[in-house]
N, C-alpha and C positions, 0 to 999 in steps of 0.2 A: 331748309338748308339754303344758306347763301349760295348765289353764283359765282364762281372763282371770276368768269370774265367779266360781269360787268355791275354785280352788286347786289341783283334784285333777290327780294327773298319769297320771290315769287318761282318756285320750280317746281316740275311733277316727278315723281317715280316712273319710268316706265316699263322698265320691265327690274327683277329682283329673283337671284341666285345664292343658295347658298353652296358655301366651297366643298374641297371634295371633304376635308376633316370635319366638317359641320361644326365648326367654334364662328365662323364669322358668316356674312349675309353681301353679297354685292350686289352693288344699288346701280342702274344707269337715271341717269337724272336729265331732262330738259327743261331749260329756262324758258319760259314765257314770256320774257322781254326781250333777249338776244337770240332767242332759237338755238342756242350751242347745247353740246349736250356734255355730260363730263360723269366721272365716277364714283362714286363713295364707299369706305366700305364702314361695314357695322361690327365691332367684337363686345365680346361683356368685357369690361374694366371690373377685375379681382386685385385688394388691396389687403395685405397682408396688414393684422392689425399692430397699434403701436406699442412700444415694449414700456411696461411702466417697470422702472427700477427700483430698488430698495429705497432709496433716497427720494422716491417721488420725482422724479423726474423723467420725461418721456420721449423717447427718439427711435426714431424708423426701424422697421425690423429692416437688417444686415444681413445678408447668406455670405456675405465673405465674413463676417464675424464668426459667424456660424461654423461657416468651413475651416474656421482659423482655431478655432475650440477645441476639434474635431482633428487637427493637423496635431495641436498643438500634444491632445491625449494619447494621439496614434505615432507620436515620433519614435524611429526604430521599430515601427511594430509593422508584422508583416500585413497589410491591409490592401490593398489595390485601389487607388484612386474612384475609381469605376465604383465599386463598394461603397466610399465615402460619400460622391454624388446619389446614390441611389438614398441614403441616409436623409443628406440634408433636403433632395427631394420628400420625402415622403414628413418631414415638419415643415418643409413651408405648407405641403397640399393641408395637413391638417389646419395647421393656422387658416389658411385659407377658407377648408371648409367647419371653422367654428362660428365662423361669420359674425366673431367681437369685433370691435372697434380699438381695443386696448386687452394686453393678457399682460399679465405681472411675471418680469425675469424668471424668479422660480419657476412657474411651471414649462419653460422653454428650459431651461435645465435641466427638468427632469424629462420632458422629452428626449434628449442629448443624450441622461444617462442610461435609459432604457435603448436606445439604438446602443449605443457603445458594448452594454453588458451583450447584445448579439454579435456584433461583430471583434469586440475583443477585450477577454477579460480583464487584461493586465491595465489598457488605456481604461477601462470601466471604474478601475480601483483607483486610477491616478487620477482621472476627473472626478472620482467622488473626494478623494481627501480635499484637492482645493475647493471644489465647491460647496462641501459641507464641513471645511474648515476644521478637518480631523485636529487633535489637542493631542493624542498617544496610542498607541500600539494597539490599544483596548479596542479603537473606534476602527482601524485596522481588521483585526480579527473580527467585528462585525460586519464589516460588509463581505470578508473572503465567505464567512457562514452561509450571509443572504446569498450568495450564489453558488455555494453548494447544493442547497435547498431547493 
């Protein structure tokens, strides 16, 4: 670890704490060349992997995307905000713990549409028409089935 005051990257540990939540490690540090002593701390970097689109192309996973998906299926529908956080919590943790580098749109969708069918069926059926690009009434009456079932 560099020294903030004077450069060297000459410095020891001397003493090391982890917090009370146990995600991160605090470090006191002295330099060998200035005698100062300073602090650092240590967490894991979790990176949620990247979204490969139908079209092959690739761009960061979004939670306000996410949550906008989610706004968008659950409009007028009685949901609690609270609810909805607790949803797109629980697909970023899995994306998280798949530990890919890249996962394809679809299956973020279909995550989506399995949270939705639990918290609400009528936003379940409105996200699946556009996202499975229902054509008639037929493709309707299959998805009210699959969730009779």
């Amino acid at each position: 670890m560099k020294c903030p005051f004077c450069g060297s990257l000459d410095t020891q540990v001397i003493d090391s704490r982890v917090n009370e939540a146990g995600d991160a490690i605090r470090r006191r540090r002295r330099c060998a060349a200035c005698d100062k002593r300073f602090t650092t701390w240590e967490t894991a970097e979790l990176r949620p992997p990247q979204i490969v689109k139908t079209n092959g192309t690739r761009q960061d996973f979004s939670e306000d995307k996410l949550r906008e998906g989610f706004r968008r299926a659950l409009h007028k529908r009685p949901v609690s905000t609270e609810l909805v956080d607790a949803a797109v919590g629980r697909i970023r943790q899995r994306l998280l713990t798949l530990g890919e580098r890249e996962i394809p749109a679809r299956e973020i969708g279909e995550l989506v549409m399995n949270e939705l069918k639990k918290l609400d069926k009528v936003a379940y059926i409105r996200f699946a028409s556009v996202y499975r690009s229902f054509q008639d009434v037929d493709d309707f009456r299959d998805v009210i089935r699959d969730i009779d079932q």
